[in-house]
C-alpha positions in Angstrom: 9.8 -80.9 20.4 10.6 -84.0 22.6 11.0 -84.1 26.6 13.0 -86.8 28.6 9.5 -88.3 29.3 8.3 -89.1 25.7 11.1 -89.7 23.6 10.5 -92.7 22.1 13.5 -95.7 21.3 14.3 -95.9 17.7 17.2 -98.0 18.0 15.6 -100.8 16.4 12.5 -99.1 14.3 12.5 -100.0 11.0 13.2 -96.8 9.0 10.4 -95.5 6.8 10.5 -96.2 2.9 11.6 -92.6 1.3 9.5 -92.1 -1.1 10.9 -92.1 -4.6 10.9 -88.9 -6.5 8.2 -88.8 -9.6 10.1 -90.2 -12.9 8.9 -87.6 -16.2 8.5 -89.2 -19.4 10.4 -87.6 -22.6 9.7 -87.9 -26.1 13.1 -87.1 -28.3 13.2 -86.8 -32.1 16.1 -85.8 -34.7 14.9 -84.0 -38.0 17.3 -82.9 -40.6 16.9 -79.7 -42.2 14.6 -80.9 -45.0 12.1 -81.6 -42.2 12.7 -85.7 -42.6 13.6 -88.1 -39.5 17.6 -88.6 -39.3 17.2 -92.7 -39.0 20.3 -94.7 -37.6 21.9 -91.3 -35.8 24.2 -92.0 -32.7 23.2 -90.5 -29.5 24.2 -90.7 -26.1 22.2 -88.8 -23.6 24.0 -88.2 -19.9 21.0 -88.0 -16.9 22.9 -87.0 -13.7 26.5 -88.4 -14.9 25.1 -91.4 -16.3 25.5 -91.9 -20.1 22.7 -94.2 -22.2 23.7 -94.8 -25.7 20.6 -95.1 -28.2 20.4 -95.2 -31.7 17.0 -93.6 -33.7 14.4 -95.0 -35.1 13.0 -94.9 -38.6 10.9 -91.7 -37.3 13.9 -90.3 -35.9 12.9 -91.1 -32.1 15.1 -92.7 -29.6 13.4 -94.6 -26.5 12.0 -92.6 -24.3 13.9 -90.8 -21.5 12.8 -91.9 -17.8 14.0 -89.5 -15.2 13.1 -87.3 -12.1 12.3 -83.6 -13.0 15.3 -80.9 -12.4 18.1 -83.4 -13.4 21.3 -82.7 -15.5 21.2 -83.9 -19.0 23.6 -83.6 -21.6 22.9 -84.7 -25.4 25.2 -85.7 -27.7 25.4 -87.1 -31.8 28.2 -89.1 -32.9 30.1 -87.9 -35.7 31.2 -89.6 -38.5 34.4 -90.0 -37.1 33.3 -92.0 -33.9 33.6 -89.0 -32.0 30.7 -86.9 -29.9 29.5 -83.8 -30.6 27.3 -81.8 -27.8 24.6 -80.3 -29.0 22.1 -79.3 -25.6 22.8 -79.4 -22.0 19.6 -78.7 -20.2 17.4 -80.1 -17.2 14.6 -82.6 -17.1 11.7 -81.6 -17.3 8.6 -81.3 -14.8 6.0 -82.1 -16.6 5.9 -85.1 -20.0 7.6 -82.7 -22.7 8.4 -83.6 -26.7 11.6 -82.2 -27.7 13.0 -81.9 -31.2 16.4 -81.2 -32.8 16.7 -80.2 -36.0 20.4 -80.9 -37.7 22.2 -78.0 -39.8 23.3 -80.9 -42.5 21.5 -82.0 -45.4 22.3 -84.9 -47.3 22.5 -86.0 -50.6 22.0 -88.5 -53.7 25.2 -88.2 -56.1 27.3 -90.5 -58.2 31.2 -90.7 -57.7 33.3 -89.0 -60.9 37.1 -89.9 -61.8 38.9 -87.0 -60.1 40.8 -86.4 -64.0 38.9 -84.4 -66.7 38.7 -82.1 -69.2 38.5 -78.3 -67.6 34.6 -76.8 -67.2 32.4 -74.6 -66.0 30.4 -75.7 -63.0 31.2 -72.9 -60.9 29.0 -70.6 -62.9 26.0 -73.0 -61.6 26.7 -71.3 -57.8 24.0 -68.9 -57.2 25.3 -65.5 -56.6 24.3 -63.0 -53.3 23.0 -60.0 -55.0 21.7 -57.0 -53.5 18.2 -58.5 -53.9 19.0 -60.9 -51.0 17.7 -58.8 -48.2 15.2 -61.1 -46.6 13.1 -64.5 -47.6 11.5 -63.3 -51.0 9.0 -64.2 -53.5 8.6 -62.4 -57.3 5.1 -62.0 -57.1 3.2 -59.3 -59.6 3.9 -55.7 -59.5 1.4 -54.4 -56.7 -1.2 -51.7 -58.2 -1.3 -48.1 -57.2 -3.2 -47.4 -53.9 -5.9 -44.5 -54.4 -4.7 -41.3 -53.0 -4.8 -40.5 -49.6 -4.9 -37.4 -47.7 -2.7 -36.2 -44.8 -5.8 -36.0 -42.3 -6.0 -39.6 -42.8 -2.5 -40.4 -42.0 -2.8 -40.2 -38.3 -0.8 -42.3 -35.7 -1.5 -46.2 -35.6 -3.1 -45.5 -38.9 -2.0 -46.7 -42.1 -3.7 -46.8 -45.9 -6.8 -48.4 -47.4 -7.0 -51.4 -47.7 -4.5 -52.6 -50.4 -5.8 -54.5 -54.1 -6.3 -58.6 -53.4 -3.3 -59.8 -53.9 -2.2 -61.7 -57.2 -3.1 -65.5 -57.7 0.5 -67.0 -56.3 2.5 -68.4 -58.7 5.9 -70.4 -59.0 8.4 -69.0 -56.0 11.8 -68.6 -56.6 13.6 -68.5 -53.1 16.0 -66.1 -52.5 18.9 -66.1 -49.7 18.3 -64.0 -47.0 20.7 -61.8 -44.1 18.0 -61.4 -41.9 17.7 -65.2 -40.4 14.1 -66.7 -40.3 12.8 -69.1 -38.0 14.3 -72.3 -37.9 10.5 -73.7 -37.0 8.7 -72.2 -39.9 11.3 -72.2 -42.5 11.1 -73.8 -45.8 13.6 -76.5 -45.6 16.0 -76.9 -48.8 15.7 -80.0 -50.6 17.8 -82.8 -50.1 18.2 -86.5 -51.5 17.4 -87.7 -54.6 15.1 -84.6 -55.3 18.0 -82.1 -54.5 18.7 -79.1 -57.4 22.0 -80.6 -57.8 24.1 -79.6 -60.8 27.5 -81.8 -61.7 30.4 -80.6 -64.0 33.9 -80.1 -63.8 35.4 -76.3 -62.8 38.0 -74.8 -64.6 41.1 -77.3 -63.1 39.0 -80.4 -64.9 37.9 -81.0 -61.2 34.4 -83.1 -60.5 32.1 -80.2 -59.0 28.5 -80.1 -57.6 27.0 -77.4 -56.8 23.3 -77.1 -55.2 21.7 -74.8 -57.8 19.5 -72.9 -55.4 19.8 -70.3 -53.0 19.6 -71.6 -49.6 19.0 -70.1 -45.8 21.7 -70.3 -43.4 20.2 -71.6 -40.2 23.4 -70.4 -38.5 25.5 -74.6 -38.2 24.2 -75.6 -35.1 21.9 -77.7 -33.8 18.7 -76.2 -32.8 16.0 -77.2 -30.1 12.3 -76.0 -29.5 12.3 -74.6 -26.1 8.6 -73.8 -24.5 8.3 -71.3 -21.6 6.3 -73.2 -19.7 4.6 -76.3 -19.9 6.4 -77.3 -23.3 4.8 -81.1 -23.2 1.9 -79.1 -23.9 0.7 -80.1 -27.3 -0.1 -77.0 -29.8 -3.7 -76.3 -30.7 -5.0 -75.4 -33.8 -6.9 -71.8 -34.7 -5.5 -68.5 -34.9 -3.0 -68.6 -32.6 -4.5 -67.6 -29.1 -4.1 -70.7 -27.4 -1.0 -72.1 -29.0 2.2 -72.2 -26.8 4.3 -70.1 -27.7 8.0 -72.0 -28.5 11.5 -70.5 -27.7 13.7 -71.9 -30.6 17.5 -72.3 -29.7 19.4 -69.7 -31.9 15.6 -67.5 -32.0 17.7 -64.8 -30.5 19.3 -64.4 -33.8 16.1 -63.8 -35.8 15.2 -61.1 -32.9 18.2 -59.2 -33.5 17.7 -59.4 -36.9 14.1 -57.9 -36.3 15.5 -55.4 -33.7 18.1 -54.1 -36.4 15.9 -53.7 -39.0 13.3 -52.2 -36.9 15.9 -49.9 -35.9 17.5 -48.9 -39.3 13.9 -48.3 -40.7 13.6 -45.9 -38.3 15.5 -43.4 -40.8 13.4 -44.6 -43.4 12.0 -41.5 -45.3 8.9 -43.4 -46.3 6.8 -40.8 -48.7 3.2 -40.7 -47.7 2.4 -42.0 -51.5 4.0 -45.0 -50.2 1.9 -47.3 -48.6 2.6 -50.8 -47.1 1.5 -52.8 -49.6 3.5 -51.1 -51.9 6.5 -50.8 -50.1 6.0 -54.5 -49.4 5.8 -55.5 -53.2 9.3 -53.4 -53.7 10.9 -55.6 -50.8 9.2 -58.7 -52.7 11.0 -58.0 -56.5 13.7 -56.6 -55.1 13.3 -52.7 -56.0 13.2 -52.0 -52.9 15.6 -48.6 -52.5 15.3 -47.3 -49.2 18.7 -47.1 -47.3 19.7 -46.1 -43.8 20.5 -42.4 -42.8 17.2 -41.1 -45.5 16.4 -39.0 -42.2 17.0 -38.1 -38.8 16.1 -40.2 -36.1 13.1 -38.1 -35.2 11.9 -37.9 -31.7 8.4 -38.2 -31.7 6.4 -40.4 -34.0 5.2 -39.3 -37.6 2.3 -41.1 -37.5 2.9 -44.0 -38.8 3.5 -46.7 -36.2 1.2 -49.7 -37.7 2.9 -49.6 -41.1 6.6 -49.3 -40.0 5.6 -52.5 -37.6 4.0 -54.5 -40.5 6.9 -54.3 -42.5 9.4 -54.7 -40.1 7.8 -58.0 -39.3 7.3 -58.8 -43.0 10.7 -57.5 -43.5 12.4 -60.2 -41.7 9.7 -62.9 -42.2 8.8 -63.0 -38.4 5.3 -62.7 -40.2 4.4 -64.1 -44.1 3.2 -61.1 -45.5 2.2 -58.2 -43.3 0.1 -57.8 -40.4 -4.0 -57.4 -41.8 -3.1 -58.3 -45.4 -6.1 -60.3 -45.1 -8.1 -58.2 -43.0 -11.0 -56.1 -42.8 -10.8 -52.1 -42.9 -10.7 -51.3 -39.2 -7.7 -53.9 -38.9 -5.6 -52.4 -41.8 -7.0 -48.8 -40.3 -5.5 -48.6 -36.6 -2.9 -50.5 -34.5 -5.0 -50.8 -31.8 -7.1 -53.5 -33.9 -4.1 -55.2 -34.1 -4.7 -58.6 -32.1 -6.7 -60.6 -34.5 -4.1 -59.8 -37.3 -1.5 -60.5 -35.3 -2.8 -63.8 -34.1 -3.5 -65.3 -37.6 0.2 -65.1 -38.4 1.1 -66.8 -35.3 1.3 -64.3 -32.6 -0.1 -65.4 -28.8 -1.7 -63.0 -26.3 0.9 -63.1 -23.4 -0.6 -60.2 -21.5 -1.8 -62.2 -18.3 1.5 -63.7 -18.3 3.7 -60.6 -17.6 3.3 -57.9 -14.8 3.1 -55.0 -17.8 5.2 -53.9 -21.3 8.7 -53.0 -19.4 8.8 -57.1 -18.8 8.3 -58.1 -22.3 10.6 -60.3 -23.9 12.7 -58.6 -27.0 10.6 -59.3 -30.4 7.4 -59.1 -28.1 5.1 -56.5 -30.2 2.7 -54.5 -28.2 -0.6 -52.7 -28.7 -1.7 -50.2 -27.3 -5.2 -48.0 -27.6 -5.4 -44.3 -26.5 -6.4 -42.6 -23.2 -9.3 -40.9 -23.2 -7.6 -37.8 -22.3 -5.1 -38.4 -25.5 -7.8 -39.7 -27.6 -9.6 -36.1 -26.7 -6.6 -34.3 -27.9 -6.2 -35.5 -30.9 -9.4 -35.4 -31.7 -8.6 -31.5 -31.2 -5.5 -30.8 -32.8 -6.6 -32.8 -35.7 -9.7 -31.1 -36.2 -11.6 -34.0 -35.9 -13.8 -35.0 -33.8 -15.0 -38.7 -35.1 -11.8 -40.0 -35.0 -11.2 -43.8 -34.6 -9.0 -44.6 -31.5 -6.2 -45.6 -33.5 -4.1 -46.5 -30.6 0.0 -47.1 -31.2 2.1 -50.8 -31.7 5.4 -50.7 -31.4 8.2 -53.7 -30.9 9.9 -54.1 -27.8 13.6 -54.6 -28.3 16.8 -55.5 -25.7 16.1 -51.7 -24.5 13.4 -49.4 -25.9 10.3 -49.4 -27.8 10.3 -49.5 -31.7 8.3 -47.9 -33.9 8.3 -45.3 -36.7 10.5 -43.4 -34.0 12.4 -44.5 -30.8 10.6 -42.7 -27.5 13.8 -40.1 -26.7 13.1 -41.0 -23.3 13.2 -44.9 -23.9 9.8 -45.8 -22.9 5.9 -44.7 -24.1 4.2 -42.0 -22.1 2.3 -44.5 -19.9 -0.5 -42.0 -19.7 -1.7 -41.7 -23.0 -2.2 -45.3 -23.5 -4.6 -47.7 -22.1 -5.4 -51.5 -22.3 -1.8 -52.5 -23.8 -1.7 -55.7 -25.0 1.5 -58.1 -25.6 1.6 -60.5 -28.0 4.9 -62.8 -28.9 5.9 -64.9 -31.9 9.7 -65.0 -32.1 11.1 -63.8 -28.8 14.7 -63.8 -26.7 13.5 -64.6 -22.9 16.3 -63.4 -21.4 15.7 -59.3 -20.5 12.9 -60.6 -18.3 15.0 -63.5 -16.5 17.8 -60.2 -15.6 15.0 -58.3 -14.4 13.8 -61.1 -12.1 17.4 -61.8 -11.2 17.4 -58.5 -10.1 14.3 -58.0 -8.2 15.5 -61.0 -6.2 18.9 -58.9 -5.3 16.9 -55.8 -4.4 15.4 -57.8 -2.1 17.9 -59.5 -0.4 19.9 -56.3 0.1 16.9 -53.9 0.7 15.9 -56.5 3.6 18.8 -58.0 5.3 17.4 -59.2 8.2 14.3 -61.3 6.7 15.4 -64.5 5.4 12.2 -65.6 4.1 11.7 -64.0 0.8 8.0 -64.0 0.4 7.8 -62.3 4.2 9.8 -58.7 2.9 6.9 -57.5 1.2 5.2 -56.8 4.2 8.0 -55.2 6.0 8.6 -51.3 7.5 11.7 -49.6 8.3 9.6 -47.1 10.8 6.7 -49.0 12.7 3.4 -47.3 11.8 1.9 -44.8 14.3 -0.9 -46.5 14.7 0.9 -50.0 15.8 4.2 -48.3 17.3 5.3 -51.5 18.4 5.8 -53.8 15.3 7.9 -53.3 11.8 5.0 -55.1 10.0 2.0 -54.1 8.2 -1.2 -56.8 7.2 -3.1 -54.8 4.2 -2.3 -54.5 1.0 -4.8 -52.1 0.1 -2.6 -49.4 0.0 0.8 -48.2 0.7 0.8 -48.1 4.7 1.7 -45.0 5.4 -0.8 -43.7 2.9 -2.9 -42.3 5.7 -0.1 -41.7 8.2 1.6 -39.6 6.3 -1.3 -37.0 6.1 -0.8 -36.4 10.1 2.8 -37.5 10.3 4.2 -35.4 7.8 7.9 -34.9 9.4 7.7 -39.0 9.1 7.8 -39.4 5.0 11.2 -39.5 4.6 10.6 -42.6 6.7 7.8 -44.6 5.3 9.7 -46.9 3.4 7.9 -50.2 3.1 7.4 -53.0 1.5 10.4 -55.4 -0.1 12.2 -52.4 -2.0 11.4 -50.0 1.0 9.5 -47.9 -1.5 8.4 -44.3 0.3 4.9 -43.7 0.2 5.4 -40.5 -2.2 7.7 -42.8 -4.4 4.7 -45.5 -4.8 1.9 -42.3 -5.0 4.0 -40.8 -7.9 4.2 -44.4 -9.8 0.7 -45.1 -9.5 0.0 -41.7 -10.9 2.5 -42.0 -13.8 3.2 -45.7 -14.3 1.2 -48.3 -13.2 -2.4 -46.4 -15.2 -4.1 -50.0 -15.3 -5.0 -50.2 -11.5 -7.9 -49.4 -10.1 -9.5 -48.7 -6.7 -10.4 -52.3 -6.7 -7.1 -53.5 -6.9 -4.5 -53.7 -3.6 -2.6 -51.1 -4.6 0.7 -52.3 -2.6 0.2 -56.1 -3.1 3.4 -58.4 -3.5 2.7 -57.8 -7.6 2.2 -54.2 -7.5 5.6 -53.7 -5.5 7.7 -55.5 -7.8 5.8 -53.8 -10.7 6.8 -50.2 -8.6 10.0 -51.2 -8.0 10.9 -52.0 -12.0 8.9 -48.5 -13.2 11.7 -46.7 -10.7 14.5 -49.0 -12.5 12.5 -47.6 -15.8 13.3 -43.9 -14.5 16.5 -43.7 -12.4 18.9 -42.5 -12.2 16.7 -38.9 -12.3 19.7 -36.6 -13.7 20.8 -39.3 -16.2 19.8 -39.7 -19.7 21.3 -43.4 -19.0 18.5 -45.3 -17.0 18.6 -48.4 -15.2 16.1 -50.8 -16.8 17.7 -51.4 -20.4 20.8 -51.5 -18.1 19.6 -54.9 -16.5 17.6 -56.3 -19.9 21.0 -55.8 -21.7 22.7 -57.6 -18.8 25.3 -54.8 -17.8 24.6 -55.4 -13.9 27.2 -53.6 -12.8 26.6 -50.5 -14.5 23.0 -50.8 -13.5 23.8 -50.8 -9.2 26.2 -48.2 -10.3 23.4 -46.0 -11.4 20.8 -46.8 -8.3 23.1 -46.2 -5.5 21.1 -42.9 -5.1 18.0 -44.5 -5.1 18.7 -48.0 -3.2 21.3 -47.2 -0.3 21.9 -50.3 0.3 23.7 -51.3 -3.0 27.3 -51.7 -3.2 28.8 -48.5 -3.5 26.4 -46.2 -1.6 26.5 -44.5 1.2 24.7 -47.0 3.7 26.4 -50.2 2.5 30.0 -49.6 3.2 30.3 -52.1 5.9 27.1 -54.0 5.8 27.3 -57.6 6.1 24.5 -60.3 5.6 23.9 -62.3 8.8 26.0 -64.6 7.6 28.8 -62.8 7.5 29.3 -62.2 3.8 30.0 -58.7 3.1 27.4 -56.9 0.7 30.0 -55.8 -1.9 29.6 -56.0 -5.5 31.3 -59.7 -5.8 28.1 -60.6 -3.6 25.6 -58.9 -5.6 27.1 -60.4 -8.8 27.3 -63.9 -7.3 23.9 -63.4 -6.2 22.4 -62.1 -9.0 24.1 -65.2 -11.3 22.5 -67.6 -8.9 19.2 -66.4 -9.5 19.7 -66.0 -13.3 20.4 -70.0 -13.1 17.5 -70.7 -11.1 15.1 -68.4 -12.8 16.0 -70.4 -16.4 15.8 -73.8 -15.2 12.1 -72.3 -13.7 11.1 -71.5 -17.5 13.3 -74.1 -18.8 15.6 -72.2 -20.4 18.9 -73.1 -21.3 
């Protein structure tokens, strides 16, 4: 602040220099889908409404793009016709970044044919779908039988012995597939000169080619290699723990092709003479018979878990071959020796990255070992005391947990398990961008009168006892009114705190039930551990609804889901306290608010992961 006495003359100061905003370097490439640079292509590329025209290189590369971080940019080939076709519309990046597009065209070698002829039979050259076509497949030799093994042994998270080595590979014949695999890891088809071409005439006397070979659909569009954070980072070598992991545009189709199968396989009525390298082989040469409906959904799990996950990922080639096909006993033995298998076929360890498993992105697969209080029990009911902790894996989809069964309740017990792991491959971000979103609207509703986001968390709707005269409270070590409430009784209905306003029984039972990681150590009503609370009641409400909240939000059905907490958060639209609340602004908190809201912070929250 300035008084009469010190305010200085600026009328002729020479203004200061702004200083100009950091300018990111990125590297661009075109691939066809044989994997080889598209040299000569067309592309105009539009940073903040202006439009550079470039054309690529011999390696495919244009020049490289020169901008500011968290700018508009719009990319675009030319067709054949002279026209533009857009193919990404995105924001610079903030750090240097490589991106590559990968074109749905291939092109070919051919000779021109007079259009006259005598009448032939080229069509009978086109490869035919058959009902072998179930997945990316290889004829490989008939697997040998497994030994026998007993019922005792088929306990959850286990699965067989390990299986026979596997046959010398031999010549591959490709097979077309309905369950999409990754653009990134795909066998591309071949294309030029070296193409399975095969020229005749059809029946009319017509000039035909037809490409002789059984190709994958990589859906006709233009795909892109998204990162989730940091995607300049280079890729290192190993077995997968360090490697970033990459979010491929149309990678949400191969997740829903996992999620389907995962859930159809779920009525699988597997024998236990069938194990997974059996099964596996079936899928492989194309005997595989199993169909959907064999049995009931069934409620809790057979025992199974491990071998229903391998082959769904084998299944639809998120994995080449299945988990531990390489590995030692105690890999192939229980799921919860599942993370050095799952890293050598290209999984990553994302646990530090996400508050806990009701975050994971769908396709995420996570491992999980057993309490000691559920190890105990089995132990007991199994009659067997030396039992391995075989933990549980299961897949985490748009809204539950897959396994050999689908949790009736949507969700694990949380207290039979202990150190769960997350691991991703082939992933659809998205669920956890809505549940941020979210979170951000519970905040802003749940604390009106703080503007400042990062101050709510410290907030009280009934000033403490002990400090009668503020609404704040400064440690984190516990809920606030952990204490209080032991004298104060008659005051729990009123010890909401925190950014949610979570009651202190409310946090007691989630710590109890939900969050069975933290420790004593830990500040148990830190910023982290509130969200985390405030998602594990989104997990569970509403209470008298089989209908919860949480795969509400990851499916993006926002309205449905404030429809179904007005109970729990009065101050959503709809409930009892929120009739005619306003913001201080003057906006009232109706749905169109929390809708607009929540949009907003979808937006922001992508272009934070770079997500388009």
């Amino acid at each position: 602040m300035t008084t009469a006495t010190d305010t200085q003359d600026t009328s002729t100061a020479t203004p200061a220099a702004a200083t100009p905003a950091p300018v990111v370097a990125t590297t661009v490439q075109f691939i066809g889908l044989d994997g080889l640079p598209i040299a000569g292509l067309t592309v105009r590329i539009t940073i903040d409404g202006t439009a550079t025209i470039y054309p690529t290189d011999d390696t495919g590369f244009i020049p490289q793009l020169l901008a500011p971080p968290d700018k508009d940019v719009e990319i675009e080939v030319q067709r054949l016709d002279g026209s533009y076709k857009r193919i990404d519309q995105c924001i610079t990046p903030a750090t240097p970044s490589n991106w590559t597009y990968t074109s749905p065209s291939m092109v070919f070698e051919v000779t021109t044919e007079l259009h006259q002829g005598e009448p032939g039979q080229a069509e009978s050259q086109i490869p035919r779908w058959s009902d072998d076509d179930m997945g990316v497949l290889e004829l490989v030799a008939a697997a040998q039988a497994e030994p026998p093994v007993s019922d005792a042994y088929r306990d959850e998270g286990r699965n067989h012995p390990k299986p026979p080595a596997p046959a010398k590979p031999g010549p591959a014949k490709q097979l077309a597939t309905q369950k999409q695999p990754d653009p990134a890891r795909a066998t591309a088809p071949k294309t030029g000169a070296q193409a399975p071409l095969q020229t005749g005439r059809d029946a009319q006397g017509n000039p035909l080619m037809v490409y002789a070979e059984k190709v994958k659909d990589w859906w006709g569009s233009w795909s892109f290699a998204w990162l989730t954070s940091a995607h300049a980072q280079s890729q290192s070598s190993g077995t997968g723990a360090n490697k970033q992991v990459t979010h491929i545009g149309g990678m949400q189709k191969q997740v829903q092709a996992l999620i389907d199968f995962a859930e159809e396989q779920v009525t699988y009525d597997y024998a236990k003479s069938e194990g997974t390298a059996t099964i596996y082989a079936q899928m492989k040469n194309g005997t595989f018979k199993h169909k959907k409906g064999e049995r009931e959904r069934p409620r809790v799990g057979p025992g199974r878990c491990y071998q229903w996950v391998r082959l769904a990922l084998a299944r639809t080639v998120v994995t080449q071959g299945f988990l531990a096909d390489d590995g030692t006993y105690t890999e192939q033995e229980s799921a919860s020796n599942a993370d050095e298998p799952l890293k050598r076929k290209g999984f990553r360890d994302v646990t530090a990255e996400l508050p806990d498993a009701r975050w994971a992105a769908a396709g995420d697969v996570i491992v999980y070992a057993w309490s000691d209080r559920a190890w105990e029990s089995r132990k007991a009911k199994k009659k067997a005391l030396t039992m391995p902790n075989h933990g549980h894996i299961d897949i985490r989809s748009y809204e539950t947990y897959i396994s050999d069964f689908i949790p009736e309740s949507g969700r694990p017990n949380w207290t039979d398990y202990t150190n769960i792991r997350i691991y991703r491959k082939v992933f659809d971000p998205m669920p956890t961008i809505y549940i941020k979103a979210f979170l951000r609207c519970l905040r802003d509703f749940e604390c009106t009168e703080e503007p400042d986001d990062s101050k709510r968390y410290n907030m009280l709707n009934t000033a403490l006892p002990s400090n009668p005269n503020s609404r704040r409270f400064s440690s984190y070590k516990t809920h606030p009114w952990q204490e209080a409430v032991k004298v104060f009784a008659a005051n729990n209905s009123k010890s909401a705190a925190g950014a949610y306003q979570i009651q202190q029984a409310t946090w007691q039972e989630a710590i109890k039930e939900g969050l069975t990681d933290l420790t004593a150590q830990d500040d148990l009503f830190s910023a982290a551990v509130q969200d985390r609370v405030a998602v594990r009641l989104l997990e569970t409400r509403p209470l008298k609804s089989s209908i919860k909240a949480l795969p509400l939000i990851r499916k993006n059905q926002i309205e449905d889901a404030v429809k179904a907490l007005q109970t729990t958060w009065t101050s959503l639209p709809g409930s009892t306290e929120n009739a005619k609340r306003k913001f201080p602004d003057g906006r009232p908190m109706d749905m169109a608010c929390f809708m607009s809201q929540f949009n907003k912070y979808v937006t922001e929250e992508k272009a934070r992961g770079n997500i388009k």
